[in-house]
N, C-alpha and C positions, 0 to 999 in steps of 0.2 A: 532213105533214112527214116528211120521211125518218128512218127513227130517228139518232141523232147518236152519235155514238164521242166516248170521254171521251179530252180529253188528254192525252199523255202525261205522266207522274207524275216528274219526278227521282225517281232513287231512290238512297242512300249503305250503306257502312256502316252498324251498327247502331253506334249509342254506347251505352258500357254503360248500362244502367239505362234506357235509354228505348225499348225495343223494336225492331219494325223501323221503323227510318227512311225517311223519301223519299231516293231514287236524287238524288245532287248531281251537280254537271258546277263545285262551287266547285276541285278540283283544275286546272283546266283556266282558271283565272281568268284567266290572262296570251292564253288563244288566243280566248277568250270576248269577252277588251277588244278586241282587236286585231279581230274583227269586228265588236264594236259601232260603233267608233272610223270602219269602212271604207262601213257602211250608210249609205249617204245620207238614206233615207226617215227610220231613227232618227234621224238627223241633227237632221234638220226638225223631227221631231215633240216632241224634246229641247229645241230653241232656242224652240217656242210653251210648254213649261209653265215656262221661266224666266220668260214675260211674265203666266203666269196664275193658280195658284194662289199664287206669294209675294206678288205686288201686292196682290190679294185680301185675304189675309192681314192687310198691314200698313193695309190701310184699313181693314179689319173692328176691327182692335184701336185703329187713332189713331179711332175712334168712339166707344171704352169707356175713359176714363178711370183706371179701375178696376182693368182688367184685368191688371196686375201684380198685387197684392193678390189679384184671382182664381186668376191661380197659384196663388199661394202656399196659399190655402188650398184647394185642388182638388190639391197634391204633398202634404199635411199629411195629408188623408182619406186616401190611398194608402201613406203614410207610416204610420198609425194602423192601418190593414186589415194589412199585411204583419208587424207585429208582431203583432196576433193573429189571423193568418189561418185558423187551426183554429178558434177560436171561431165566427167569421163564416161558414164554409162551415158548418157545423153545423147553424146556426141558421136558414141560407137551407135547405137542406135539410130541418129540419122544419116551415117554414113551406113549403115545395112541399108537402109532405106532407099537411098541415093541407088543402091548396087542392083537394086531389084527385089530382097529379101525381105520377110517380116520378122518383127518383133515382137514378143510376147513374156507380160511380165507377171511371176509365181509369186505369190505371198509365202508359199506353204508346200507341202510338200503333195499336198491334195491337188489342191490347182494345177501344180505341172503334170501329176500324172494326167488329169482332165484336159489339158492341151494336146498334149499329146496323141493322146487316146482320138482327140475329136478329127488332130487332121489327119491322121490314121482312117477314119472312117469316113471324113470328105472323100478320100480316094477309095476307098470300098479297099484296104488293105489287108491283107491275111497274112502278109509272111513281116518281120523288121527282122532285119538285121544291127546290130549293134556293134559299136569297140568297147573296150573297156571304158567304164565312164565310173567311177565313188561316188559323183550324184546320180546315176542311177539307181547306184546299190541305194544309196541313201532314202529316196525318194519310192524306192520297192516297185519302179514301174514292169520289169518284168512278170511279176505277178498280177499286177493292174490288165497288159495288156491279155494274158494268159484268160484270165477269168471272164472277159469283153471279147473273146473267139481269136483274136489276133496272136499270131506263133511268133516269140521272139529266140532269136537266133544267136548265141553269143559268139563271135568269131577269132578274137581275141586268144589262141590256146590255151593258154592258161584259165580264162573265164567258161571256155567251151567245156573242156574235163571237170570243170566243177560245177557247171548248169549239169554235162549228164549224171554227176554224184548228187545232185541237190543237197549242195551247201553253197556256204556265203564264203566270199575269197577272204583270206588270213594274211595277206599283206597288201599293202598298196599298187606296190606296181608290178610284184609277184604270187597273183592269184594263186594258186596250183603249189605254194611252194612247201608247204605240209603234207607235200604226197610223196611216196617215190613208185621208180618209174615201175616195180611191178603192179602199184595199185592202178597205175595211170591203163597198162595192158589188161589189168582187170575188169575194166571200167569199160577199156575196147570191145572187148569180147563180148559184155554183155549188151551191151548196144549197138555197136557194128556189125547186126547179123547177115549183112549182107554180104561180106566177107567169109572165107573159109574160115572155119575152125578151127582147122589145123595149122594155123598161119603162125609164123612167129615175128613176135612183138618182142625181142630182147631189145635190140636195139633202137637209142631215142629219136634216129632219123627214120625208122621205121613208124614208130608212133605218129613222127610228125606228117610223115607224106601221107599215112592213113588217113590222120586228121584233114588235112588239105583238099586230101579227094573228096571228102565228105563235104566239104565248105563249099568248095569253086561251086558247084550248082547252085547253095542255095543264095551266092552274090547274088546270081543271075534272076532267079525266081524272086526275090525278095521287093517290096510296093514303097518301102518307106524304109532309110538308114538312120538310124538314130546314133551319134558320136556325143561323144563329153568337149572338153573344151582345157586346155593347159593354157591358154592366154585369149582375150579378146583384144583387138587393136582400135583404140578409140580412134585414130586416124584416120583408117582404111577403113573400117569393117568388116576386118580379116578374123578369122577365128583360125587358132594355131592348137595342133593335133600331135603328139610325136608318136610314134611307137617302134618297135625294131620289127614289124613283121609286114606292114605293109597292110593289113585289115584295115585300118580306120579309110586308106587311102579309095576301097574298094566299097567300102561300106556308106561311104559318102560319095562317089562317084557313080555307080551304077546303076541306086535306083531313081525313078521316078521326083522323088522327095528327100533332103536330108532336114533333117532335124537335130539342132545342137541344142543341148542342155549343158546349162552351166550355174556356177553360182555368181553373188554378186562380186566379190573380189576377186574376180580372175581377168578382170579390165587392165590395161596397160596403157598409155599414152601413145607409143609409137609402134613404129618397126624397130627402130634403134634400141629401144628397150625391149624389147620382144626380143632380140637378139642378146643381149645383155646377161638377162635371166636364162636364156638357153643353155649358154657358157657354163653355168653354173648348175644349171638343173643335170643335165647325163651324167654329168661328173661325181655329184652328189649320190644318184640314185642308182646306178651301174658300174659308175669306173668309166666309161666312154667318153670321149671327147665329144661327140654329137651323138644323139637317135640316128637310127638307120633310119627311118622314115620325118621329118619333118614336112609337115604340109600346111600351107597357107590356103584355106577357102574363103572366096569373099563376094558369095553371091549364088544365085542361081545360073544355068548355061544362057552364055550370050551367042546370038548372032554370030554364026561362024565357029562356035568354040567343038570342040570334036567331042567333048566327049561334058558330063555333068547333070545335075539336078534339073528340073524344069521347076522345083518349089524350092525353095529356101527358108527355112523358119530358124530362128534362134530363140530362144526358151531362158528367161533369165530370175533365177531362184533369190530369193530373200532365205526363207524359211529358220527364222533366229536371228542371223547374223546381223541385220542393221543394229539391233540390238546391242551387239558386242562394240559400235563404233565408240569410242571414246570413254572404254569404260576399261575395266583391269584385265580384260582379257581381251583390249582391241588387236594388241601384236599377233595376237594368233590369225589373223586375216592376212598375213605375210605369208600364210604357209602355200608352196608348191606343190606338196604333193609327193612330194621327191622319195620318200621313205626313209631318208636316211638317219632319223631319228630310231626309229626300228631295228636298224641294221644292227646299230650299235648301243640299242637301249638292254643290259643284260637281265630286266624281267623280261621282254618279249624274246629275248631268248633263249629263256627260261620254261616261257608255256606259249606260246605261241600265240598269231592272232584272233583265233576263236574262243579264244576264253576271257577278252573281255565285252564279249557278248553284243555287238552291235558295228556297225561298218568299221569305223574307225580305231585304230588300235596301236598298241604303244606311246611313247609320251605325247605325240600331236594328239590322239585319239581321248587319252587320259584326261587332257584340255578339254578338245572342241566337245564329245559326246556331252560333259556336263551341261554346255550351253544350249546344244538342240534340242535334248530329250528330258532334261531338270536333274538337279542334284538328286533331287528324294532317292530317284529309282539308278544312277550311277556312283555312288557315292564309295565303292569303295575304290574307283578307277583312277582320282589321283593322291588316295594311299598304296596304290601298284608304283612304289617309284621308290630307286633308292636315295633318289637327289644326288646321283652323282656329277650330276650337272655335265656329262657326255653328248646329251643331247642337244644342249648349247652350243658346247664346243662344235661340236660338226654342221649344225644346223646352215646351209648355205645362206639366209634368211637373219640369221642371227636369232631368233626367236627364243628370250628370256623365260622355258619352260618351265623349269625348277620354279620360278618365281608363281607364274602363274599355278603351278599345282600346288604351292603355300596358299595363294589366296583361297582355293578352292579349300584347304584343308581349315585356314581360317573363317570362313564361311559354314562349315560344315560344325566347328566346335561352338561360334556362336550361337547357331540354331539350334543345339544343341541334338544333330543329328549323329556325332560320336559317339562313339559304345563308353556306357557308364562308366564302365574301369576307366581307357582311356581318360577320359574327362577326370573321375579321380588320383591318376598317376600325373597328371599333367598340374592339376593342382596341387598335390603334394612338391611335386619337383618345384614348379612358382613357388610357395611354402619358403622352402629353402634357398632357393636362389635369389631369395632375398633378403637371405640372412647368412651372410659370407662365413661366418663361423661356426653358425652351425651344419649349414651345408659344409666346410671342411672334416667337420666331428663326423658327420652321418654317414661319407664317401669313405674317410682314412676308415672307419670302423668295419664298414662292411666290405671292404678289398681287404681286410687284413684278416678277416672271419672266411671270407670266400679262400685267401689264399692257403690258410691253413687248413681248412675241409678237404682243395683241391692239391697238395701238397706232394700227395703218394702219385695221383693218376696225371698229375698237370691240365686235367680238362673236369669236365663236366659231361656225363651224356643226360641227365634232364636234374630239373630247378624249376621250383616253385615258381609260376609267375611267368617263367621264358619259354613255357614250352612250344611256342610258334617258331623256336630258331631251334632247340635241341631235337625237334621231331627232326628234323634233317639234317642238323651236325652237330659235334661235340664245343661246348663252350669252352673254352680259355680259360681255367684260372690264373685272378690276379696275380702280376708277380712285380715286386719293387712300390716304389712312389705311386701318390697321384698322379695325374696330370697336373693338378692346381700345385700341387707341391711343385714338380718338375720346373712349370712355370715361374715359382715365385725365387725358386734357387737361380734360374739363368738369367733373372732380371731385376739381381742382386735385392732380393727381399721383398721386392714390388710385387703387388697379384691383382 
């Protein structure tokens, strides 16, 4: 196989406190949609995961009775960890320790690539293989290790087709899902020349077994596996992996070295709650009742054991987040990961996840980016949100998104980094909303002037002032009552 070039990395501003950042393209969110918006192929491949992972979803759950009550008590463990989240890192920590493993702890996202990198080069390494990991993405170490001689491997399929297209994955737990499968044959052909030419690539189990062939050797050849982390067990000093393809299980198993990176919140108290949250996570993120792969490591090879690491490191990231403990966007430290805020957020599936310009994307991403990389340079990514508060509803975690994209947007009007209009239509509207009568004058006036303009065509296709909504569809003309009127008639005069 020809050696592979690591994708290209966003990269931002540094926000303070968290080092160097990945390079963003979230400034550019308005030129970013407008391409999504014009892709036909994203188009397509937008309109199949409306039909797949939320249907999914809701039959996985009308199956489990239960599964509210599992919320709840799978938000309550994460609710319990985040208040003493020093304790539990601790404690996971000296039970790695106990197991044979080290620990190693990341300020930034500088430092874990520089861990990394170094026990990499303790063992004279050239090849890593990886699973899917979002703090990888996050922390850009595939290009860290790329540019320090060392070959990183994505094996993960999804993350593998878009290492060899050099791009950054567009959803969380379905890298690749912005493609379809003639690009993915595309993509074969011109990197798999070891392969006939002539070969056909229609079908997806043909992709997949290609793909396979290509991997199996470089498990074998690879000096160091580096995996992400969906749980640490402060009990054990287990580190918990899922995936549906069986990669992570190989990728930590048969080199020399594994290497886990993780962030700080992904500590759990037990197995029992390890288990807990699991219930909730497949279900949330695929429709499954379990991962096909679940796997517990907790340790380097012992005495006897057939098969495992000889090194064990785990790699444990700050980079922002102590920050967020205790402040209005501490909830977001619940998140799993799970995507399924995405699924069913209908801007992301609308333009998908490369266009809000940096790892994370859709309503968790619209949250977390602001806090790792600074408002300045994301600011317009939690005005990507229609607040239809969907993302709550589903959220296995419960996580008050809506809420927290208000505070960012209250943050952003007092700093007064909103676009001037805005800031003037917002005071205007305050203006009147404080003065009940004349706001009733200003509204009856102008529904009754829009109604009769819009009278003949019943719509609108542009108007002064809206054209952010008319560029893409016809507006409504007013017809009947206010709402305030509406109001005050069905609650006998009151308003």
């Amino acid at each position: 196989m020809p050696p592979t070039t690591p994708r290209p990395s966003p990269r931002a501003t540094p926000a303070a406190g968290t080092g160097d950042a990945l390079e963003s393209t979230t400034r550019a969110f308005d030129a970013n949609t407008r391409r999504a918006l014009a892709d036909t192929n994203l188009q397509d491949a937008l309109a199949r995961l409306s039909h797949g992972f939320p249907a999914r979803r809701r039959d996985a759950v009308a199956r489990m009775p239960e599964f509210e009550q599992l919320r709840d008590a799978a938000r309550d463990i994460k609710v319990h960890v985040l208040e003493n989240l020093d304790a539990y890192l601790e404690r996971f920590e000296a039970r790695v320790k106990d197991n044979g493993g080290q620990v190693h702890w990341a300020r930034d996202a500088a430092e874990a690539r520089d861990l990394i990198l170094g026990i990499c080069r303790d063992v004279g390494a050239r090849t890593v293989t990886k699973s899917k990991s979002m703090i990888g993405e996050e922390i850009a170490i595939n290009e860290h290790l790329e540019n320090n001689g060392v070959e990183p491997v994505e094996t993960d399929l999804g993350e593998y087709i878009i290492q060899l297209r050099h791009e950054p994955p567009s959803h969380l737990i379905a890298p690749a899902i912005h493609l379809s499968k003639t690009q993915v044959a595309e993509t074969f052909r011109k990197v798999h020349e070891q392969f006939p030419a002539e070969r056909s690539l229609e079908e997806p189990r043909v992709l997949l077994d290609e793909a396979r062939s290509v991997l199996r050797s470089r498990y074998f050849e690879a000096d160091v596996g580096l995996t992400g982390a969906n749980m640490l067990v402060a009990e054990t000093g287990s580190v918990v992996v899922v995936t549906n393809e069986g990669n992570a299980d190989l990728t930590q198993s048969l080199p020399r070295v594994h290497v886990v990176i993780a962030s700080i919140e992904k500590v759990v108290p037990t197995l029992e709650d390890a288990t807990a949250i699991l219930r909730v996570l497949a279900r949330s993120a695929t429709g499954q009742e379990m991962s096909v792969y679940t796997t517990f490591s907790s340790g380097p090879r012992r005495p006897g054991d057939l098969d495992g690491p000889d090194a064990y490191h785990v790699i444990i990231l700050d980079n922002g987040r102590s920050k967020m403990l205790g402040g209005d966007f501490h909830e977001m430290l619940r998140c799993i990961r799970c995507g399924a805020c995405l699924n069913h957020c209908p801007v992301y599936k609308s333009i998908g996840g490369h266009a809000y310009g940096w790892v994370y994307s859709g309503p968790m991403g619209a949250v977390l980016t602001p806090n790792l990389i600074g408002l300045e340079d994301t600011g317009k990514l939690p005005n990507a949100s229609t607040l239809c508060g969907k993302c709550e509803e589903i959220c296995p975690m419960r996580i008050p998104l809506p809420k927290m994209l208000r505070h960012w947007r209250e943050q952003q009007f007092a700093t007064r980094q909103t676009p001037a209009t805005s800031r003037a239509g917002m005071k205007l509207w305050a203006f009147l909303a404080r003065r009940p009568a004349l706001y009733r004058l200003a509204t009856g006036t102008a529904m009754a002037v829009l109604g009769m303009l819009g009278r003949r065509r019943g719509r609108f296709r542009t108007l002064p002032m809206v054209g952010g909504w008319t560029a893409a569809r016809d507006l409504p003309a007013p017809q009947g009552p206010t709402f305030s009127s509406l109001w005050k008639q069905r609650n006998g005069g009151t308003s």
